[in-house]
C-alpha positions as CSV (number, residue, x, y, z in Angstrom):
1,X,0.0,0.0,0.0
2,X,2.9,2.7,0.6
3,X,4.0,1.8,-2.8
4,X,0.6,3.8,-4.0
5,X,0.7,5.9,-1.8
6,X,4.3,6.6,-3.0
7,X,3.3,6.8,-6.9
8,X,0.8,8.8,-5.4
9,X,2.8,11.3,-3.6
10,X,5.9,11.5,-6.4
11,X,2.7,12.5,-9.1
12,X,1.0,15.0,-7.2
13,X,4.7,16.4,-6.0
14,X,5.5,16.6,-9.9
15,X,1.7,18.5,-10.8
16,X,2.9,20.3,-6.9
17,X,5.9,21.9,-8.5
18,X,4.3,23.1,-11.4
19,X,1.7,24.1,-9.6
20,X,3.3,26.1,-7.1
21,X,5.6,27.7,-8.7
22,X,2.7,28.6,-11.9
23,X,0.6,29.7,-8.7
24,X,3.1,31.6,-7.1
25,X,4.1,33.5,-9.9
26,X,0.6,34.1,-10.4
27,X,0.0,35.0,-6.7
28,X,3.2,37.8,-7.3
29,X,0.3,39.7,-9.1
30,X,-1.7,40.0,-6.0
31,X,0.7,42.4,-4.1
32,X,1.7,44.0,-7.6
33,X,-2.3,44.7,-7.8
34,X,-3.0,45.6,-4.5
35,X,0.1,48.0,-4.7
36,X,-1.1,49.4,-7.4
37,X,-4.9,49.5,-8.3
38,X,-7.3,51.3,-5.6
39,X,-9.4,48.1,-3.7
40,X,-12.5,49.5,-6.1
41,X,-10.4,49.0,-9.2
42,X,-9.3,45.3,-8.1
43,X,-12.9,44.7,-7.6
44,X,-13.9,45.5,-11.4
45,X,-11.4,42.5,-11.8
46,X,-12.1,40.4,-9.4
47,X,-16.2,40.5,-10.5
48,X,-15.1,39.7,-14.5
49,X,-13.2,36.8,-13.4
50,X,-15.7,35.7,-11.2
51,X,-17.9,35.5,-14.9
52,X,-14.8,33.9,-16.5
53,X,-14.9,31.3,-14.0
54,X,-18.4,30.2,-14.1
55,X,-18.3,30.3,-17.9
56,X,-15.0,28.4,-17.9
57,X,-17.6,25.5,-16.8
58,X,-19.9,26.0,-19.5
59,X,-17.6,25.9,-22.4
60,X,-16.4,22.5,-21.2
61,X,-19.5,20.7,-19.8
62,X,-17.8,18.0,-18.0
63,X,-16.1,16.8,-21.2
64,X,-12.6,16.7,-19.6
65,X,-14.0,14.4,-17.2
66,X,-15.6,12.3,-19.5
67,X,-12.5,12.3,-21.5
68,X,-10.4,11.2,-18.7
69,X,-13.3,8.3,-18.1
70,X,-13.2,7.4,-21.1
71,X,-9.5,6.9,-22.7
72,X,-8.0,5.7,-19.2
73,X,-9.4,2.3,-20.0
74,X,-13.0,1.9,-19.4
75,X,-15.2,1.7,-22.2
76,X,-12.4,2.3,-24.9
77,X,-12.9,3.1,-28.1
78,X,-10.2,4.1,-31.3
79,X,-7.9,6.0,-29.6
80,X,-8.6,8.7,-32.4
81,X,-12.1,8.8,-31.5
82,X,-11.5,9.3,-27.8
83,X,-9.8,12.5,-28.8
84,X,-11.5,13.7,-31.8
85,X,-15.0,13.3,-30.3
86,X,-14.9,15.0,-27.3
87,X,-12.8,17.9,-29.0
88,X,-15.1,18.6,-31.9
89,X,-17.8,19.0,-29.6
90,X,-16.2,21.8,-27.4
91,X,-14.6,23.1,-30.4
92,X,-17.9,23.7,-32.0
93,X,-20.4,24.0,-28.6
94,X,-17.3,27.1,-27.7
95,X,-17.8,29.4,-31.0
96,X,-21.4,28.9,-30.5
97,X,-21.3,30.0,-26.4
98,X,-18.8,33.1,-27.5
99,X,-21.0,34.3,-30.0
100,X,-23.8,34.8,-27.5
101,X,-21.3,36.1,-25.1
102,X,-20.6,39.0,-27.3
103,X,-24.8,39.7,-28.5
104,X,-25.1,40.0,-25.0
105,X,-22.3,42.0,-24.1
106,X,-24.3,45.3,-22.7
107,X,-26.8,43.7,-20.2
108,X,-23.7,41.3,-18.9
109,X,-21.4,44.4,-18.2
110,X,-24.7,46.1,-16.1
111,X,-24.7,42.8,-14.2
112,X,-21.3,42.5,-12.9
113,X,-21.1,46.5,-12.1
114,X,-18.4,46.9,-14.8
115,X,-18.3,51.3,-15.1
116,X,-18.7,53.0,-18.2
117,X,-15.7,53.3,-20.3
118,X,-14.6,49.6,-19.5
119,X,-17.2,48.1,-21.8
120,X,-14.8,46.5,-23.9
121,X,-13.2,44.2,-21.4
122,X,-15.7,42.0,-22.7
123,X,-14.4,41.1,-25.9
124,X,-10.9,40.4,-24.0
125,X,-13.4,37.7,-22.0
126,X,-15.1,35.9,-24.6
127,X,-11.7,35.7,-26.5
128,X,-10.1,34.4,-23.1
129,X,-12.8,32.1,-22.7
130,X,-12.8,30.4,-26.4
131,X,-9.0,30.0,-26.5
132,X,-8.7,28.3,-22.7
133,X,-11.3,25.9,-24.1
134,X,-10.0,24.4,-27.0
135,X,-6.7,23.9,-25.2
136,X,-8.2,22.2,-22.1
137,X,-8.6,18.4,-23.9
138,X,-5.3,18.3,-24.7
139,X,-3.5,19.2,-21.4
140,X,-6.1,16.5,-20.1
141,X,-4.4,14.1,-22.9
142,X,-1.2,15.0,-21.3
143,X,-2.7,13.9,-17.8
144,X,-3.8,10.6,-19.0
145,X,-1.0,9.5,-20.8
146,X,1.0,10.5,-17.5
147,X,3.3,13.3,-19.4
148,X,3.3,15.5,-15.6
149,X,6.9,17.2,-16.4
150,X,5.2,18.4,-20.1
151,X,1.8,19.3,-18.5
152,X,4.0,21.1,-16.0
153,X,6.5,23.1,-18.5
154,X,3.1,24.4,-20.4
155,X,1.5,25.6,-17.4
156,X,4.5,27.3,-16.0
157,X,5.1,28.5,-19.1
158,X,1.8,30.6,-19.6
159,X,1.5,31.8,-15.9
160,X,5.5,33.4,-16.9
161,X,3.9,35.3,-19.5
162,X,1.0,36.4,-18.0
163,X,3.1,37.9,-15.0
164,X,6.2,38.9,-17.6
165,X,3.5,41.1,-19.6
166,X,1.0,42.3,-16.6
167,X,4.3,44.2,-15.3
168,X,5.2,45.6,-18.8
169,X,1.7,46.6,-20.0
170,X,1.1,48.5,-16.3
171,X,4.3,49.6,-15.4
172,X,5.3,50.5,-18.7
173,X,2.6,51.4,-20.9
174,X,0.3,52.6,-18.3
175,X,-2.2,50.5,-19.3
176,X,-4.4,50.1,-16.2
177,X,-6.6,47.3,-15.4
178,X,-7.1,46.5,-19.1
179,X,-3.7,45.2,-19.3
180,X,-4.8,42.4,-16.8
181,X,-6.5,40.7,-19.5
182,X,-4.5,42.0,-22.5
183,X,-1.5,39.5,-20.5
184,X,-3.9,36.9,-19.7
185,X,-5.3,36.4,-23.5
186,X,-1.5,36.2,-25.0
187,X,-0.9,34.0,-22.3
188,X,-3.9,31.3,-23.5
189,X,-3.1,32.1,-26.4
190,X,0.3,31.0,-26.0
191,X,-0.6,27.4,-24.5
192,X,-2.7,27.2,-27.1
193,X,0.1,27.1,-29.4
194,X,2.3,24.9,-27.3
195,X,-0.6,22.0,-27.6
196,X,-1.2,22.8,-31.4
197,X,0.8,19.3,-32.2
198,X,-1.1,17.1,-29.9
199,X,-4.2,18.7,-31.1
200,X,-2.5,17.9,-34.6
201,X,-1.7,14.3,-33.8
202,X,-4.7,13.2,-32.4
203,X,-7.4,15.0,-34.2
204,X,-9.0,13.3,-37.2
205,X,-11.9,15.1,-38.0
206,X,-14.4,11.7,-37.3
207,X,-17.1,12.1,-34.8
208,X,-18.5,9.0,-32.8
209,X,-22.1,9.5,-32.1
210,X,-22.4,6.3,-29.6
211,X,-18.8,7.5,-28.5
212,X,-20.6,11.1,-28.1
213,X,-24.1,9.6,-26.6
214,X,-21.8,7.9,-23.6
215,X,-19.3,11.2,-23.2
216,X,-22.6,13.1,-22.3
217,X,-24.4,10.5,-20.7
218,X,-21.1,10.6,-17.8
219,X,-19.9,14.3,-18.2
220,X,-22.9,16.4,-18.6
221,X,-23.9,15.9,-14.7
222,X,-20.4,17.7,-14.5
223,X,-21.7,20.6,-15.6
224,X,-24.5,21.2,-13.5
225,X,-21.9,20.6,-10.8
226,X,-19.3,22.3,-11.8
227,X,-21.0,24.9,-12.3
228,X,-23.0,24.9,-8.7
229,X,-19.1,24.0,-7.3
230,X,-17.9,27.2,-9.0
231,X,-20.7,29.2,-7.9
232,X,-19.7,28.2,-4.7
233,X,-15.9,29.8,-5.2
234,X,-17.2,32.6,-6.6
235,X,-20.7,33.9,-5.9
236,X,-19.6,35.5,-3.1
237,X,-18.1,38.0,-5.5
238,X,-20.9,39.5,-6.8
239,X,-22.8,39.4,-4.0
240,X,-20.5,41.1,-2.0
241,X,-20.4,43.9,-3.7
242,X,-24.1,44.1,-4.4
243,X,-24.9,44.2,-0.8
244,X,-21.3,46.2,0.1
245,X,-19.1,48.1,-2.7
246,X,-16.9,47.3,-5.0
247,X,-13.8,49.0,-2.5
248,X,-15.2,46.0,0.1
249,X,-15.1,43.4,-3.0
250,X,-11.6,44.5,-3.0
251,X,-10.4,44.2,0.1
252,X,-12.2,40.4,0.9
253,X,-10.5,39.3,-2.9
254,X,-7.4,40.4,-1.7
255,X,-7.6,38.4,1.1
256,X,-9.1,35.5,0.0
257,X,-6.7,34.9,-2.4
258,X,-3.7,34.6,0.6
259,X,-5.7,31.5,1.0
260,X,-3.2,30.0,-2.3
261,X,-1.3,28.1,0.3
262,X,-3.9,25.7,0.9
263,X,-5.5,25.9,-3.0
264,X,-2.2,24.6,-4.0
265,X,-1.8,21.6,-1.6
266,X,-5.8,20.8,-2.8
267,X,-4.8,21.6,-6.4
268,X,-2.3,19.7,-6.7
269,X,-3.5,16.7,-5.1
270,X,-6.4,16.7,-7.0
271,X,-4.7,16.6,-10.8
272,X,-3.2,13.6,-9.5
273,X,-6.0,12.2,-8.0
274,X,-8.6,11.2,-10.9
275,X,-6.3,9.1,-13.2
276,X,-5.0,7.5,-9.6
277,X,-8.5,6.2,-8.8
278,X,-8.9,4.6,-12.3
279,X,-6.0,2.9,-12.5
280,X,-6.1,1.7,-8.5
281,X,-10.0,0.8,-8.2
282,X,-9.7,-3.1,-9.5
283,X,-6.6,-3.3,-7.6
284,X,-7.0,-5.6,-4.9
285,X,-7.1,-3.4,-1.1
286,X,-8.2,-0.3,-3.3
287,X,-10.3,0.8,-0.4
288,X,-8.1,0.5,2.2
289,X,-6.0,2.2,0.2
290,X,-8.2,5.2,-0.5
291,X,-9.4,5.5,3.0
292,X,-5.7,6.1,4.6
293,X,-5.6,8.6,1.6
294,X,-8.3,10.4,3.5
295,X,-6.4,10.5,6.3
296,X,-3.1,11.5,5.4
297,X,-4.6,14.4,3.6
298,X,-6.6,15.8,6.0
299,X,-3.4,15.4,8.5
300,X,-1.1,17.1,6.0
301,X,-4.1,19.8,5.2
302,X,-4.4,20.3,9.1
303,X,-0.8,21.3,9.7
304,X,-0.8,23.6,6.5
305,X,-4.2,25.2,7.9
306,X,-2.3,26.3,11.2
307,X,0.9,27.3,10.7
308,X,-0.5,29.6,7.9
309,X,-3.1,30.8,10.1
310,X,-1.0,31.6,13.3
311,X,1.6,33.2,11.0
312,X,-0.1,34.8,7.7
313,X,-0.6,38.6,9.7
314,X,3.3,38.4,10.5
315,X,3.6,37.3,7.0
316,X,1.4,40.0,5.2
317,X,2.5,42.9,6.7
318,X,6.4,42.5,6.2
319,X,7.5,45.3,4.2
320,X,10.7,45.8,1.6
321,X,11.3,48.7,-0.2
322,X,11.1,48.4,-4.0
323,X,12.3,50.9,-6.4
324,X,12.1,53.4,-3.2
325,X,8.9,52.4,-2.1
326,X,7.5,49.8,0.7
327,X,5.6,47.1,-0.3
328,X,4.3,44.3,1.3
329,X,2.4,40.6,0.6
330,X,-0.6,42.9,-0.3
331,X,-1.2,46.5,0.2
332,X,-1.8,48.1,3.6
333,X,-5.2,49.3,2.7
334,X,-6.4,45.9,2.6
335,X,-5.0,44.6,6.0
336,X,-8.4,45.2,7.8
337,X,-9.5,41.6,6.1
338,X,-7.0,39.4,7.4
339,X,-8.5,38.3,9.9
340,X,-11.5,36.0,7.0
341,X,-7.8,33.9,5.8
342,X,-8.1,31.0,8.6
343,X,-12.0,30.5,7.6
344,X,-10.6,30.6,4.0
345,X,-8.0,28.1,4.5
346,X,-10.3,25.4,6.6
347,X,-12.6,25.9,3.6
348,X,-10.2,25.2,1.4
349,X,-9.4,22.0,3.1
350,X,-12.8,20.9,2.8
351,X,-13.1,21.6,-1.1
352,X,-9.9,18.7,-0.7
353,X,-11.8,16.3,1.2
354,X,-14.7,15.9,-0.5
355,X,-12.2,15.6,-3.9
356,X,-11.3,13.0,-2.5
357,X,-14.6,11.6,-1.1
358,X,-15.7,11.7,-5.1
359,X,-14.1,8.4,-5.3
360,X,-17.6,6.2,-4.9
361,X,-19.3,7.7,-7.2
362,X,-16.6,8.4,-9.5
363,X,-15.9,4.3,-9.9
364,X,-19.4,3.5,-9.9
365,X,-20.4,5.8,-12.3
366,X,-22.7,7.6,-10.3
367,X,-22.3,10.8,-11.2
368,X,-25.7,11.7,-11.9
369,X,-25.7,12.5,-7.8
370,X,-23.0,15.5,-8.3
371,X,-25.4,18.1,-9.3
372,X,-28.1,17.6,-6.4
373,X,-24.9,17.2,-3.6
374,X,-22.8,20.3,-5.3
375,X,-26.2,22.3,-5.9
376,X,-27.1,21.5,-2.4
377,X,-23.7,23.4,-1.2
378,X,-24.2,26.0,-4.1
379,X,-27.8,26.7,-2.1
380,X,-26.3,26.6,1.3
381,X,-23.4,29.5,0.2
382,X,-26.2,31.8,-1.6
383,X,-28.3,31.9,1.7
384,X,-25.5,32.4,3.6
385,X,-24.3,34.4,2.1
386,X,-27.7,37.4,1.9
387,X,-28.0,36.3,5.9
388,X,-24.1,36.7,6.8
389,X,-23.4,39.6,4.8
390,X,-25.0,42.3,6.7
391,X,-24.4,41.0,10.0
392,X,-20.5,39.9,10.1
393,X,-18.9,41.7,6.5
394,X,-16.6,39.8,4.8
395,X,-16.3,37.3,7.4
396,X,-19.7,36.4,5.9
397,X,-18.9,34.9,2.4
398,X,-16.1,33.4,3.8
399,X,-18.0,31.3,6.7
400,X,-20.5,31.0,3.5
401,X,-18.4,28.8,1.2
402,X,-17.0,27.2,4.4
403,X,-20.7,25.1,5.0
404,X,-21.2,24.9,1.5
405,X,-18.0,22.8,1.2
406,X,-19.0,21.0,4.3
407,X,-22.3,20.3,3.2
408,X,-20.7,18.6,-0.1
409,X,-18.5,16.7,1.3
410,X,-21.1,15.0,4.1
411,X,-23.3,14.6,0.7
412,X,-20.4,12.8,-1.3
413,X,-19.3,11.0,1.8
414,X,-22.8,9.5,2.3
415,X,-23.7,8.6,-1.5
416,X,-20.2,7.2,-2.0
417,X,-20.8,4.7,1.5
418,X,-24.1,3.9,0.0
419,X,-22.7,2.5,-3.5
420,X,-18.7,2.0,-2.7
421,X,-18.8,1.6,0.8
422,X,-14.9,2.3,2.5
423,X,-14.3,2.3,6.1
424,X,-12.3,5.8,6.5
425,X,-10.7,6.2,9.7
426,X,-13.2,8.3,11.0
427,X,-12.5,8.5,14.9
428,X,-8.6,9.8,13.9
429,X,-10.1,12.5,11.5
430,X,-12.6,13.2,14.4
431,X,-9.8,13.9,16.9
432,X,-7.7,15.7,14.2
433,X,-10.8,18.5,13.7
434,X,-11.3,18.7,17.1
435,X,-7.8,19.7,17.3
436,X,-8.3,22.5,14.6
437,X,-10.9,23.9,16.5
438,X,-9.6,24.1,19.6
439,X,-6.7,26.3,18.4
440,X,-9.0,27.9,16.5
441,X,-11.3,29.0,19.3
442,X,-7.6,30.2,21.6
443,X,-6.5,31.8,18.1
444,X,-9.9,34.4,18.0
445,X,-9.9,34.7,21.3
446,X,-6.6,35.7,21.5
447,X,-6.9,37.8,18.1
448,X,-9.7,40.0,19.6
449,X,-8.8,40.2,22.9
450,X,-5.1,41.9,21.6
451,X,-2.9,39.4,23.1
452,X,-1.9,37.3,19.8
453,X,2.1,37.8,20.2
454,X,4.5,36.0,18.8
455,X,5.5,33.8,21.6
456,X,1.6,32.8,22.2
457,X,1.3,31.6,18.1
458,X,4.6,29.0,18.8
459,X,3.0,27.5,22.0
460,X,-0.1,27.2,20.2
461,X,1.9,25.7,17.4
462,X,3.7,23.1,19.8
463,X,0.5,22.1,21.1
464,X,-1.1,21.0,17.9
465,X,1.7,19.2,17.0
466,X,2.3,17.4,20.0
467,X,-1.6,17.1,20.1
468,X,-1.2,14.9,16.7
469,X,1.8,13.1,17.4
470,X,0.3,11.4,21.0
471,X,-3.1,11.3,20.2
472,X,-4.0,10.8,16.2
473,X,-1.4,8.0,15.7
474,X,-0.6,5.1,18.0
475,X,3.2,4.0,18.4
476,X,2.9,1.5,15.7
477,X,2.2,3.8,12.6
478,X,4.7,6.0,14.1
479,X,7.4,3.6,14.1
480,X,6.0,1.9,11.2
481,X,6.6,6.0,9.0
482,X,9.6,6.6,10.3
483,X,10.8,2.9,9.1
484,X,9.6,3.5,5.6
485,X,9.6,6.7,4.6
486,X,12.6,7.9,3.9
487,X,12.8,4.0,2.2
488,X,9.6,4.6,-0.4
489,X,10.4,8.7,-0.8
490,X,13.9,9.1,-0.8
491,X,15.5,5.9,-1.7
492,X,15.9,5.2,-5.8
């Protein structure tokens, strides 16, 4: 079993490095924007991208998961068929989607609050969106035919160009917020040149209609829940500033997104994680196998969640001058919101476990449950969001996508039992979130009452750690890990 949870590991470390440093380079833009652009501006961007998001959904429809499905083994057709169906059909389904994008332009730029004389950043977005979705399919060919150091280069590649070109286009052309997605079109437009061959290789112009029939049949409850799973990430946005200000909209984005610590353990676990549960599900002691997955995520997740959250403020607000000037992670005037980023990082941890509690339904082909559990979450985060808003700020949409990922996961974890039943190690995850909270609870108090020094963040620190190390493992698995991992993970 450590030997897949080694292959495991050495994947999602290989998608890990691309995706933190793609991520991080990426993140660089955050204290470049919020050094930069007044909060209100950064809102204008963070409610387009919010669209961009959702949309992203609809231009694939759950055909990258069906893909995946379908050319990692079961049901396999030709080869060229696996490809050439599933990428016809966005290819075609995304000119049709961008067209109505742009008819509809006006009434879409009242919606998300976009002022006059920034009209046009439409056309950059229904550009953005067509070119990300024809190259999708073939960085999901990468993934299934286990290619992570290619998948990787591409990735890094684009988010290098997207930075290189945001600081030209601002800092040197004066540009403004436009340049935002003046860099982030050249950028998809630059991966989608770096896949042009496999698109070349594999596409032959046939189209499967059974092939098609069984594509939709898996991936179209994908977008129904994708799409309530991104409303869940992103809602918040627009409803913030509805009820707030686009200045507030600023300040919460800017803070959210310090929550890229944890998206990046999730992310890149998950890239890792679809093509593992194919290829391990017939194995024999899959199940055990998956539930000690469970476990040693949420244990890794846990530690990430809080030494980030005992140590993000001291992070933050570290200042170094730069051409003359102090800067910091992000700008001063958006400080006031640091105190939503440990919500934001539990949450995130939750959008992880219920990845990974996807497996049941996943082997099973039971995916037509996705869109009532994700909606269900999606339903949650709207209402809490209109009740939580008024009464607790930005702490509000935060707490708000916090229960809707909770919500999904208790939904996945109880339709999964019910077809794919797996006994998780439930009472050591128990003991591992009551740990969380209890720090959490000291951590707030401590936060409001003034007395969070230093000194008080290390012993909380040390006492989560020792809390784990004599309570959630017995001496055993302790001395059983220490044996063997630096014999599965460091050893040729």
């Amino acid at each position: 079993m450590l030997k897949k949870l080694k292959q495991l590991t050495k994947e999602t470390a290989v998608y890990g490095i691309s995706t933190i440093v793609g991520r991080f380079l990426n993140f660089f833009l955050v204290p470049f924007y919020t050094n930069i652009f007044e909060p209100a501006e950064y809102g204008i961007v963070t409610n387009i991208y919010a669209f961009i998001a959702l949309l992203n959904i609809v231009f694939i429809y759950g055909m990258d998961a069906a893909y995946i499905r379908y050319d990692s083994g079961a049901g396999k057709q030709d080869n060229a068929d696996n490809f050439s169906t599933p990428y016809l059909s966005v290819l075609t389904s995304g000119l049709m989607f961008s067209l109505i994008i742009f008819l509809l332009a006006k009434p879409i730029n009242i919606f998300l609050s976009v002022p006059n004389g920034f009209e046009f950043l439409m056309n950059y977005v229904v550009l953005i969106l067509f070119t990300d979705t024809i190259s999708q399919l073939p960085f999901v060919k990468l993934r299934i035919e286990r290619k992570a150091k290619k998948f990787a280069l591409f990735k890094v590649i684009n988010i290098i160009i997207n930075v290189i070109l945001n600081l030209v286009l601002i800092l040197k052309f004066k540009l403004g917020i436009e340049a935002v997605f003046i860099s982030n079109l050249i950028a998809s437009i630059s991966s989608l040149i770096l896949v042009l061959p496999i698109i070349i290789k594999n596409l032959h112009f046939r189209f499967d209609k059974q092939l098609f029939t069984r594509l939709l049949k898996f991936g179209i409850p994908y977008l129904p829940a994708g799409l309530a799973a991104m409303v869940i990430q992103v809602i918040d946005r627009p409803i913030l500033e509805h009820l707030t200000d686009l200045k507030t909209l600023g300040i919460y984005q800017a803070n959210h997104k310090l929550g890229i610590f944890m998206m990046l353990f999730v992310n890149m676990f998950q890239y890792a994680w679809q093509p593992f549960i194919v290829q391990e599900s017939k194995q024999e002691g899959a199940k055990e196998l998956f539930a000690k997955v469970l476990t040693y995520f949420i244990l890794a997740g846990s530690i990430i969640l809080i030494i980030l959250s005992l140590f993000i403020d001291d992070i933050v607000k570290y200042e170094i001058m730069v051409f003359g000037r102090k800067v910091s992670l992000i700008g001063s005037a958006y400080w006031s919101g640091l105190y939503i980023v440990p919500v934001v990082l539990l949450g995130y941890l939750f959008n992880g476990i219920y990845a990974v509690l996807t497996v049941g339904i996943y082997i099973e082909e039971k995916t037509i449950y996705a869109p009532f559990i994700t909606g269900a979450g999606a339903a949650v985060n709207v209402a809490a969001n209109l009740f939580l808003i008024p009464v607790i700020g930005i702490m509000g949409p935060a707490v708000a996508t916090l229960a809707s990922y909770i919500v999904i996961a208790g939904g996945f974890y109880i339709t999964g039992q019910k077809y794919y039943k797996i006994d998780y190690e439930l009472w050591k995850i128990i003991k591992i979130f009551f740990s969380i909270a209890f720090i959490g609870i000291i951590y707030y108090i401590l936060l409001y009452s003034g007395k969070l020094f230093l000194i008080n963040k290390f012993i909380l620190l040390i006492l989560f750690v020792a809390f784990l190390y004599f309570f959630i493992f017995d001496k055993k698995e302790i001395v059983f890990l220490k044996k063997n991992f630096q014999q599965y993970f460091f050893r040729k």
